[in-house]
N, C-alpha and C positions, 0 to 999 in steps of 0.2 A: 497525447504526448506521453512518452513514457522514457524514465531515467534509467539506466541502469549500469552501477559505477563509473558514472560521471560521462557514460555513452548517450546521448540522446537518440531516441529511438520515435518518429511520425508515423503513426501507423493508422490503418486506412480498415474500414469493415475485410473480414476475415483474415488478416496479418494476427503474426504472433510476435513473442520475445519469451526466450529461457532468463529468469530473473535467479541463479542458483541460490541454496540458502547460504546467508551469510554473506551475499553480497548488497552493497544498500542500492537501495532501488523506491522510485518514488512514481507518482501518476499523475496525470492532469486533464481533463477534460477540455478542448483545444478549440474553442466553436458556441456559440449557441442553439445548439440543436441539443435534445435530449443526446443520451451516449449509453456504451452497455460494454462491460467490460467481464470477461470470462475469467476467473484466477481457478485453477488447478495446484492442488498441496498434495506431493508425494514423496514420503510419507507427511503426514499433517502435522504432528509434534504437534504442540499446544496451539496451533490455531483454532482449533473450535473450542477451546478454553478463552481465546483472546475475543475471539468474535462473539460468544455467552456474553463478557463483562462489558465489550462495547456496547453491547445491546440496551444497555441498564442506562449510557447516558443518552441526555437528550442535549440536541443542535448537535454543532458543529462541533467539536472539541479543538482549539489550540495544538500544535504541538506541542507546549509545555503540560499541558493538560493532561495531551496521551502520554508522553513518558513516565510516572512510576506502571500505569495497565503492560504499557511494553515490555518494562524492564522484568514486570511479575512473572512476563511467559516469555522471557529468554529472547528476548528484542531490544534495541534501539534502536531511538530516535536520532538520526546524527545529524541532519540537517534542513533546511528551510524547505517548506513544501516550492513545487514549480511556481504553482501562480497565488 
C-alpha cells in the first residue's frame, strides 16, 4: 500500500507510483509475506545524508522520533503512518 497526497495507491510486484518531491507520501507493507520495495531519488538532495543518520538508529523509530532527522534534511513528518 502506498499513499501518495491522500491517493491510495495497491500495488502488486512490478507496479510503480511517481511520488513528486514535496508531495507527502507514506508506505505500508499490506500482507505477511516478506515485501521489497524499489525507491529512485532524482536528483537526491539530502537523502543519502538522511538515510547515513537513520542508519545510526536502532529498531523502529516513532514518527515523533523521526521528525527533528526529517526536518535536519529539509523534510516532514505530517502525518500518522498507514498501519
Amino acid at each position: 500500500m502506498l499513499e501518495v497526497d491522500g491517493h491510495p495507491h495497491l500495488l502488486g510486484p512490478g507496479d510503480s507510483v511517481m511520488a513528486p518531491r514535496g508531495v507527502p507520501h507514506t508506505w505500508a507493507l499490506d500482507g505477511t509475506e516478506p515485501g521489497r520495495i524499489v525507491i529512485a531519488f532524482q536528483p537526491a538532495g539530502l537523502m543519502d545524508e538522511l538515510f547515513d543518520a537513520a542508519c545510526q538508529l536502532s529498531g523502529m523509530a516513532s514518527p515523533e522520533a523521526l521528525r527533528p532527522l526529517f526536518e535536519a534534511h529539509g523534510m516532514q513528518v505530517v502525518g500518522p503512518p498507514l498501519r
